[in-house]
Structures are given as structure tokens and as C-alpha cells.
N, C-alpha and C positions, 0 to 999 in steps of 0.2 A: 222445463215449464212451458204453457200451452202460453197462448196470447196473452190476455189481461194478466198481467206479468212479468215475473224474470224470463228473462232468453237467457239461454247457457252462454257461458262469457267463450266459448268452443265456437258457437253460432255467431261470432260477432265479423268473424272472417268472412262470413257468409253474407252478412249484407251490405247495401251498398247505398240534400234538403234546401233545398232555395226556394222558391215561389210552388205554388202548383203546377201539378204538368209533369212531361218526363223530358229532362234532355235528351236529347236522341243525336246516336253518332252514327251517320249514313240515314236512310230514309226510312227507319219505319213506320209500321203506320199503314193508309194507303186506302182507296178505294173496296166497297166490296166485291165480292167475287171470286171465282175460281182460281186455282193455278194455271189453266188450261195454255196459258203462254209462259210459262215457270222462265225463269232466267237460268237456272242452273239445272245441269245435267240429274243432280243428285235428292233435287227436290223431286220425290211422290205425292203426285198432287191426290189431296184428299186425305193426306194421312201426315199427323202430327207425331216427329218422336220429339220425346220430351226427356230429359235426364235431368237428377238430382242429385243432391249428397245425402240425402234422409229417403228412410225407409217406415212405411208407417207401421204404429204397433197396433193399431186399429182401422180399419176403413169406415167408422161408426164415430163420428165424434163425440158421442156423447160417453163414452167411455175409454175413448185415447187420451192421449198424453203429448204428441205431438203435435206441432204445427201442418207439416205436410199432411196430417188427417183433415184439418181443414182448408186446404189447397186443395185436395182429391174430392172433396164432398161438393164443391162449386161446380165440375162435372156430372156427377150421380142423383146430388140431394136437392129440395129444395128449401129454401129458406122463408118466411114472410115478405121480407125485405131485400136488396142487394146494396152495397156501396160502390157509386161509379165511381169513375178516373176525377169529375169534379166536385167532387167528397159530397153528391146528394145520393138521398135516397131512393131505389128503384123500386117498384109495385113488384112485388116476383108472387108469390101466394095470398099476399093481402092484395087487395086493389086500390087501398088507398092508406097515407101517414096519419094515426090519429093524432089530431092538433087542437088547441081549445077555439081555433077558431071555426071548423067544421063540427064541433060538439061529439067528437069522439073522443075526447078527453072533459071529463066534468070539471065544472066550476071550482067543485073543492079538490079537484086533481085526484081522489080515489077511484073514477069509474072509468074505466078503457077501452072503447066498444071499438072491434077489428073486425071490416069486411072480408071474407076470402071471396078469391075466384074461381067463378064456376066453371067446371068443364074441364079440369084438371084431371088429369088420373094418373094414380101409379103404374111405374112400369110394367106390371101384371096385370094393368086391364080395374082394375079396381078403382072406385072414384072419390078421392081426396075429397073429407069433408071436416066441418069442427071437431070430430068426435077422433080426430087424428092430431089435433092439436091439445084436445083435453090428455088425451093417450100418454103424448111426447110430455107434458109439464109430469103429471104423476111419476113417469118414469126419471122425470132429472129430481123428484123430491122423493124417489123409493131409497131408502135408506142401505136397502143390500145391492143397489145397484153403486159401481165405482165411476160416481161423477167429480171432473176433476172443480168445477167449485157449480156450487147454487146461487152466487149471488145476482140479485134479478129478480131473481123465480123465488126466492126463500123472503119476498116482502109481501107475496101474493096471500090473500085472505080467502080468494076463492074464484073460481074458474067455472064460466054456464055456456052454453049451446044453446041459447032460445032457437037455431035452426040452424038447417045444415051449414052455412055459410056463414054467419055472423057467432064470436068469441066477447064475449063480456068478463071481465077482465075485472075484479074487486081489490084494492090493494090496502094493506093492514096503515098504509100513512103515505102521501105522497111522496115521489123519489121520482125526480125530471128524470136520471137518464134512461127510466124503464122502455119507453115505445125505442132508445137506441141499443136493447137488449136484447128484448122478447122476441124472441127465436130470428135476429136479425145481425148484423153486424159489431158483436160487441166486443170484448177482450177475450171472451168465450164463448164462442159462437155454435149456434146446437140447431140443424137444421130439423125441422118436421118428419118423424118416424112412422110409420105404418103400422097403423091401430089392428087392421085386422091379420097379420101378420106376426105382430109382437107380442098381442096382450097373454098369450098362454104362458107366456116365461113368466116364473117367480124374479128372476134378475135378467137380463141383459148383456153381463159381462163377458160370457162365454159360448156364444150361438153361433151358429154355420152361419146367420145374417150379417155378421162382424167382418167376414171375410166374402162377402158376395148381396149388398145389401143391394136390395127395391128402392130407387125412390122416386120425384117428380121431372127429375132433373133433365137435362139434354142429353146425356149421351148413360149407356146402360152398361155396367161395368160386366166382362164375361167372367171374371174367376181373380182371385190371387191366390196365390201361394208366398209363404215368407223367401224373400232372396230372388223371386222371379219378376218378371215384368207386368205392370197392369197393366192392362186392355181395355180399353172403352170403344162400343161402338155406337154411330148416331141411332137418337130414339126416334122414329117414327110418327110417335105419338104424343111428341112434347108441344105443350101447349103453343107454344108461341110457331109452332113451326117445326119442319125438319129441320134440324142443323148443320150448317152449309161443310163440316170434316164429314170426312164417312167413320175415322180410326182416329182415338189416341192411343197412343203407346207410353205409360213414364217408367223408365228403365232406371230405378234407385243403385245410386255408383258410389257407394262411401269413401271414395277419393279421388279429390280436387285436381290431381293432375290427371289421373283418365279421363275425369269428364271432358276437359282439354285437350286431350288427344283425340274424344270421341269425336270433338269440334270439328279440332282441325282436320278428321276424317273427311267428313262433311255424314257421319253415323249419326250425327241427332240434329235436329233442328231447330231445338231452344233449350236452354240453361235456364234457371229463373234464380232469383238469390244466387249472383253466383258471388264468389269470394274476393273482396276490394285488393286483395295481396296481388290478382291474377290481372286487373285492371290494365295495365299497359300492355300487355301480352293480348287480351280480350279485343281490344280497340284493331290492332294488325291483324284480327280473321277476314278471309276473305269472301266473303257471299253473306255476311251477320250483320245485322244492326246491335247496336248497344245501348242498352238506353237506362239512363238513371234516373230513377222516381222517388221522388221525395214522403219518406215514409215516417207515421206515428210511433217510432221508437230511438231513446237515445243511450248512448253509451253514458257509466260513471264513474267517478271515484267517490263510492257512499263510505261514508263518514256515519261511524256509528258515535250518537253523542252522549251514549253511557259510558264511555271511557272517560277516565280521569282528564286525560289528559284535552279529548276532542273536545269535554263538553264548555270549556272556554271558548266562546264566539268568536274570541280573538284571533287563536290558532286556528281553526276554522276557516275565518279570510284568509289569515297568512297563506295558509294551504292553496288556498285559488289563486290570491298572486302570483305565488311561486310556483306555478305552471303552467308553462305555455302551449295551449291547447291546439294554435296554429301548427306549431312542430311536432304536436302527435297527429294531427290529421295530415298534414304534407309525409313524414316519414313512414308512419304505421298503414296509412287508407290512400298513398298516394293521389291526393287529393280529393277525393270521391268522398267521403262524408262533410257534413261541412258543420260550423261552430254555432251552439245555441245559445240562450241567453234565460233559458226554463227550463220548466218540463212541457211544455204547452210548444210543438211545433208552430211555426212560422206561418205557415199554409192554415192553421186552426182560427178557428172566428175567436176561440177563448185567450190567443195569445197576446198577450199584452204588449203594447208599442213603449218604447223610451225605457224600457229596464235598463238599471245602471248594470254593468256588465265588470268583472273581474279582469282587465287585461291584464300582462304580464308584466309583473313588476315586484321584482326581486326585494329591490333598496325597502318598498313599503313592507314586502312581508317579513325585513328582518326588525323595522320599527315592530309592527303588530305584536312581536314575537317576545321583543326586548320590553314593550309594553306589560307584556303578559307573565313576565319574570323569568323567561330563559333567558338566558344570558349564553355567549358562546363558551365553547369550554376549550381546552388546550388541542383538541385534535379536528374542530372545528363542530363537533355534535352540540347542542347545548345542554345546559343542564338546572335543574332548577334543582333546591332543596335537596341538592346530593345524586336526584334522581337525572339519564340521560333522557334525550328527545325522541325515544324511539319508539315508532309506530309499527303495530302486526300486519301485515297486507294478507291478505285472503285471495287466491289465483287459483282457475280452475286449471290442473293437470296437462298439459297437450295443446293450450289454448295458445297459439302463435300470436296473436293477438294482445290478449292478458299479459304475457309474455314481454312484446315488444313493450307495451303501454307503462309499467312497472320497472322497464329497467327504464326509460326517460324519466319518472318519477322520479325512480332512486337519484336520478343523477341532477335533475332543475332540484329536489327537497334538500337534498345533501346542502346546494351550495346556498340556502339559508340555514342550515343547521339543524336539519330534521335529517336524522336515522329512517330507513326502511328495512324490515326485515320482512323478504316475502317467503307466504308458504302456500303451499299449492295441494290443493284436494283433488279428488277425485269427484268428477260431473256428481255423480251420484250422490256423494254425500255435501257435497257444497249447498245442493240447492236441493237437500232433503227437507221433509216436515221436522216441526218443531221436536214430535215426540221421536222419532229418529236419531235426532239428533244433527240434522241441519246446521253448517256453520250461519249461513245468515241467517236462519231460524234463530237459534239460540245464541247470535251475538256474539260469536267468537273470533271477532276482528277488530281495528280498529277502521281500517282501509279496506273496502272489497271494491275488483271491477267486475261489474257484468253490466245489463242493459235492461231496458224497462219497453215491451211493446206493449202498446193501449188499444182499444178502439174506437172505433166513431166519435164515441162521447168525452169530452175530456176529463170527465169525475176520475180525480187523483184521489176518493178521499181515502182508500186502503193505504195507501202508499206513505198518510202523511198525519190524518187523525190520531187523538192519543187513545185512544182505546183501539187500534189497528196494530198496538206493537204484538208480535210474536207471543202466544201462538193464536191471538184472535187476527189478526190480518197478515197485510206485508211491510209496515212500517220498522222494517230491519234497521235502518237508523235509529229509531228509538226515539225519532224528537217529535215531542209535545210542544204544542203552543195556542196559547188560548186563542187568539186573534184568528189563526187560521183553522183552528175546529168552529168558530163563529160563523167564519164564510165558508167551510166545508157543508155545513148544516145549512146555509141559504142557498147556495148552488143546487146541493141536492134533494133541497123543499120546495123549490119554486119552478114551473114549466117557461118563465118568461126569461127569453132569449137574451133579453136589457141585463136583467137581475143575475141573471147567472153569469154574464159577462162580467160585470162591475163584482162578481165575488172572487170571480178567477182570476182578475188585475190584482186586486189583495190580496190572493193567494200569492203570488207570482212574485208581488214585490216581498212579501214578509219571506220568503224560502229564497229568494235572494240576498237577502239582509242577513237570514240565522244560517244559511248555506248549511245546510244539512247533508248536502251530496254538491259535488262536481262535478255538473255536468259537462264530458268532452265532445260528443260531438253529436247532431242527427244524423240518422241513415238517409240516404238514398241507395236504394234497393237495386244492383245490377241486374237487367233480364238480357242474354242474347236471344236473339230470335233470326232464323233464317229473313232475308231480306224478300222471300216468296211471300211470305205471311201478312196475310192482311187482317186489321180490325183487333190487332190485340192492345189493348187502353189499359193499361195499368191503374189500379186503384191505387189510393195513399194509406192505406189500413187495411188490416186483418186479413186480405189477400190479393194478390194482383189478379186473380181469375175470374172476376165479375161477369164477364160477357162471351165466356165460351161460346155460346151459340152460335153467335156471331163470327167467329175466327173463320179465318178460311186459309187453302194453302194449294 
């Protein structure tokens, strides 16, 4: 899954939350400028290698499926909007945020009028106008095109260009997090596509554009091929400026310990996402900075409440008590992720202060339990009504992670008397669509872990509305509640910053109270970076590559 979303519980190794900001271990960061006094023999100045674990299945995100498609498109494309390192918004294609205070958002919240900037052009010399941004909406709502979701764009009632520069923007009902969507930072991020270039396609999905795409951005991609390295080199002609790289290079390495070696080589010069397992090995490179950023996604144990057994609120708590989420973040993320208290990041204006929190506490979860009419049985499982206490756990295949996480489970649940039996899928079909046959689609667990990455906006309501369960949303839990469809509906009716806060505290507390999921831990995101690099600011969402232009090395 792409952002606004499940991440593969595979990718949870991969990433790496306290305040805003990145801790940083040694000095990155750093004045602008060249390398031109590089410290290390091994640093090429002007020229960034970059290595991964992900290979993209598109350079086009409006038709990929991966994350790393929109890490790649923050060099090539451009967006309306960017999200810096202090979670605001940057002017990138618009020139300005519509707000109801500048009258770019109407009174009754239907009308959206967006400046672009002039003087833009694609990297072919063509000149970025509205009639590129009408272009891009039609094609995320062309039906034979494979967009991995419309939500955003599928409230729009209607889209004008009264001139080349200005987008009017009609929408069928108010829905605050739109200006944190519309082709800007959101859980599915779709940057501005080239009108006269694209409009001859019937669809999209399978163009030579896909693999060698035009767009506004800083740096112009030369070519991919599947399994080879991409190449970017700086645009010339990018608005803001030449860009102080000359070359990137991202060399996708599907395994965690090359990439480590390619380190220790001193063969690449930054990691990004790299994997919390590698964490004390990462920290001893010599010439890298390390730095951990506090990022809008959390690990879980969801709790699906169509089961017999979970849909008792009782057992539910008990289930949080009896797990100590400190001992999976010290043993499983060696201390690198750290313990939430929502789904609403710490660093988010929407998170709520004083939430009562689940600590660990055995003795209460065998009360809760004995409450709720288990009783312990002779081999320590309990058993109610002849039936045992035994839970189905849902784990993706390969996932080291998943892995570790489920065998502590087994073993904190066991010793209040809860059974786990876990069974392990295949990425593919774990986090298939409903018609597929998707285990969290279609609810074939009682216990799944994976992870939840957001954007910008904190709108949870896919995740939690009762008309969001499978297969019209992601509410794979299953849990309805009047209370929190009430404030799902004010958060995402009202633009004012007040009102949608005070609806997200209610959210927060009621999904603390009915614990629908478990949440274990937020990410911080590990980047190494050669200690030559300067200007690289990590954002807290949808991607750390906000300010390429800026980098240097």
C-alpha cells in the first residue's frame, strides 16, 4: 500500500517520534554550499549516491503503487504545495495556501480559488499553466486509468481556468482536509502531469512517460530501466534556481545487508528509511550522520471487533494491559521508535494532551478478563462456555518484525490466559482488495500487525467511520461508533482549526476508551547521510525529500 494507508507490516523494519525535528547523531545538517572542502576522500562533490531497499513499479505516481514512487517524484515533479521539516506548507506551483482568511476559500467552504506561479516550465521548454492542472484532475478521475485511490478529487463537482494562472476549484460539500490534498501533500500524493504531452493517451498506465517522465521539478530524470540505477541530473531551468547537485544517482538494493556494506564501503552516500534492526551497527559508520525523524505513521496490533470474542470492550482493554509496548520497542526497534498514546502523532496540532494511556498491567488485565467471563482453565488458556481464549493473529510472511512483535505477544497474552495462534500470509494477499480477497479486507483475523502512514492532514475518517468498513474504506477493524462518526463528520465539515481540533480530542479519547487497535509504537524514520551533505531537513510526512534543490555535497 501507497501512503494514506497500510504500509506492508515487511516495511515496518524499514522505518525508524518525540517532539518535532530529527535527532541527529554527529552533525548533520550544516551551512549552504558546495563540497568543495569535502572531509572525506570518498565524497564526489556534486554528485549524490543514494541507495534503497524499494524499487519503483512506476516513476508516475499517479499510477504506482509504491512509496519510493513518491520519494522519486520530489526530484522530477512538481506539486502545488511542498511539506517542510516544520510540518508547514511551502508555495511550490501555487503561490499561495487557500485559507478563509485570504478569501481563497469561501464562506460556505464550497469555492477554492488557487494562484499558480508564473514562469514555470516544463522540462521540455513548455510553460506550466491551469490547463495542466485541469489535465492532471480528469486523469486521477478517468476510470481506465489505475489510480491507487481518488479520495480528495472524487468530492470535486467541478474544475475552471478562468486564466492561465488561476484554478477554481467547486466542491459537491465542504471537506476541510481538501487544500491538504489537492495535488499537495497528502496520504496520496499526485504531483501536476503535462497536459500537452499526455492528453493523446486513452489511459496512462502503460506509456514510455512512466519510465522517463517531463516535469517542473529540480533535477530531470535520464532514463530507467527495471533493476538499474536512476539518474537525475540538475534542471537548468527550474524555477527557483539551478540546483546546487549536479547528479543523483538512487541505486535500489533489495537487501538490508548490502546496503550496509555499500555504507561501510563508503559506495553510497545516504540510506533513507533505513531498517531500526540495523540501528546500533548504523550509529558506528564512520564519515555518516544518523538522524531520526519523527514520522506520521504508527505500528499496531488491530483488533478486529467482529469477532466473537474481541467485540467485548472488556477483552479489548485486557489486551492493552497485557502488553508491554516498552519491551517491544527496546527489544524489536532497539529503542528507535518510540510509545504513542493515538493515532494522532505527538508533533500534530490534532493530538490530544492528558489521554489516559494503557500501561502494563497484567493483574488488571486478568480482572477485565475474569469480568468478562473467562475464567482460567487447567493449562492456564481460559475458557468461557466450554469455548478456549484463542485469538487468530494475521503476519505478513518474511516480516522480521511482524515476527518478533507476535512472538512477545504470544508470550505477555499467554501469561493472562489468552491463546495466540499466528498465521502468516503472503504481502500480496495480506493487504489485497476486498474483491481479491484481502485478509484485512475481508476480516480474516482476529489480531493483524501492520502500520498506518498518514499525511499532512490528520482526517482518520477511512480508518474509523462505520460506513468505511471493507470494502467501501480501510476501517479493517470493523468498529462503528456513533460518537466518533459525529466528530468524524465535524472535523471533516468545518475549515476552522478550533473545531477540528476539539473534534479530534473526542476522537482520541472515544478510540482510547473502545481501543479498537493497539497502538505499539510511532516511527522515527532513520536517514544516514554522508556528513559532506549539507541542507538535507527531513520532513515529518509523506516524504523526507521536500528540499532537494537545496542539498548540496
Amino acid at each position: 500500500m501507497r501512503r494514506h494507508g497500510w504500509v506492508r507490516a515487511a516495511a515496518l523494519a524499514l522505518g525508524a517520534l518525540a517532539g518535532a525535528g530529527c535527532t541527529k547523531v554527529g552533525t548533520a545538517g550544516g551551512s549552504p554550499g558546495t563540497a568543495a572542502g569535502a572531509a572525506h576522500a570518498w565524497t564526489q562533490p556534486g554528485l549524490l549516491r543514494i541507495a534503497g531497499l524499494s524499487e519503483p513499479d512506476s516513476l508516475n505516481p499517479l499510477v504506482g503503487n509504491q512509496q519510493i514512487d513518491n520519494d522519486l517524484s520530489m526530484f522530477w515533479a512538481g506539486y502545488l504545495f511542498n511539506l517542510d521539516d516544520r510540518n508547514e506548507f511551502v508555495p511550490e506551483l501555487a503561490t499561495e495556501m487557500p485559507t478563509l482568511r485570504n478569501g481563497d476559500i469561501s464562506r460556505d467552504g464550497l469555492t477554492i480559488v488557487y494562484h499558480l506561479r508564473r514562469g514555470v516550465l516544463w522540462q521540455d521548454g513548455a510553460a506550466f499553466t491551469a490547463g495542466d492542472v485541469l489535465f492532471t484532475y480528469r486523469a486521477i478521475m478517468n476510470d481506465r486509468n489505475n489510480i491507487p485511490s481518488r479520495a480528495g478529487y472524487d468530492v470535486i463537482a467541478s474544475l475552471a481556468a478562468p486564466d492561465p494562472h488561476t484554478v477554481v476549484v467547486r466542491l459537491k460539500r465542504p471537506w476541510s482536509p481538501f487544500v491538504a490534498t489537492f495535488f499537495t501533500m497528502s496520504g496520496t500524493p499526485y504531483p501536476v502531469l503535462p497536459k500537452h504531452l499526455l492528453e493523446k493517451y486513452p489511459d496512462i498506465n502503460r506509456i514510455p512517460y512512466n519510465s522517463k517522465p517531463v516535469g517542473t521539478g529540480p533535477f530531470i530524470i535520464d532514463g530507467w530501466q527495471r533493476g538499474q540505477k536512476i539518474v537525475f541530473h540538475a534542471n537548468p531551468h527550474y524555477w527557483r534556481g539551478r540546483p546546487k547537485l549536479d547528479r543523483i544517482e538512487y541505486d535500489p538494493i533489495p537487501d538490508e545487508n548490502t546496503v550496509l556494506t555499500r555504507l561501510q564501503a563508503h559506495e553510497v552516500d545516504m540510506e533513507f528509511n533505513a531498517p531500526s534492526v540495523q540501528y546500533p551497527t548504523l550509529q558506528k559508520l564512520a564519515g555518516y550522520n544518523v538522524l531520526l525523524t519523527p514520522f506520521t505513521q504508527f505500528a499496531q496490533l488491530a483488533l478486529n471487533v467482529k469477532s466473537p470474542i474481541l467485540s467485548d470492550v472488556r477483552v479489548r482493554r485486557a489486551l492493552a494491559y497485557a502488553t508491554n509496548v516498552p519491551e517491544f520497542i527496546t527489544d524489536i526497534t532497539h529503542g528507535v521508535q518510540v510509545p504513542g498514546d493515538s493515532d494522532q502523532p505527538a508533533f500534530s496540532w490534532a493530538h490530544a494532551s492528558g489521554l489516559p494511556r494503557y500501561t502494563f498491567d497484567p493483574a488488571r488485565a486478568r480482572r477485565l478478563l475474569e469480568a468478562a467471563g473467562w475464567q482460567a482453565g487447567p493449562d492456564g488458556v481460559r475458557t468461557k462456555a466450554g469455548q478456549r481464549l484463542t485469538l487468530v493473529a494475521a503476519n505478513v510472511s518474511g516480516s522480521s518484525v511482524g515476527n518478533a512483535a507476535f512472538v512477545l505477544a504470544q508470550r505477555q497474552w499467554r501469561d493472562v490466559g489468552v491463546d495466540l495462534e499466528v498465521k502468516n500470509y503472503v504481502s500480496s494477499l495480506f493487504f489485497a482488495a476486498y474483491g481479491a480477497g484481502g485478509i484485512l479486507q475481508t476480516g480474516k483475523f482476529d489480531v493483524a500487525f501492520f502500520s498506518w502512514l498518514n499525511g499532512e492532514d490528520p482526517d482518520d475518517s477511512t480508518e474509523f467511520m462505520c460506513d468505511q468498513a471493507p470494502p467501501a474504506g480501510q476501517n479493517v477493524y470493523h468498529f462503528c461508533d456513533a460518537q466518533v462518526d459525529a466528530a468524524e463528520r465535524v472535523a471533516l465539515g468545518s475549515y476552522d482549526l478550533a473545531i477540528r481540533k476539539r473534534a479530534y480530542d473526542g476522537i482520541q479519547r472515544r478510540l482510547v476508551d473502545e481501543e479498537p487497535t493497539i497502538i505499539m509504537w510511532f516511527v522515527r524514520r532513520i536517514d544516514v547521510v554522508n556528513s559532506d551533505m549539507r541542507n538535507f531537513k527531513p520532513a515529518h510526512a509523506v516524504t523526507d525529500f521536500w528540499n532537494s534543490w537545496e542539498w548540496s555535497i
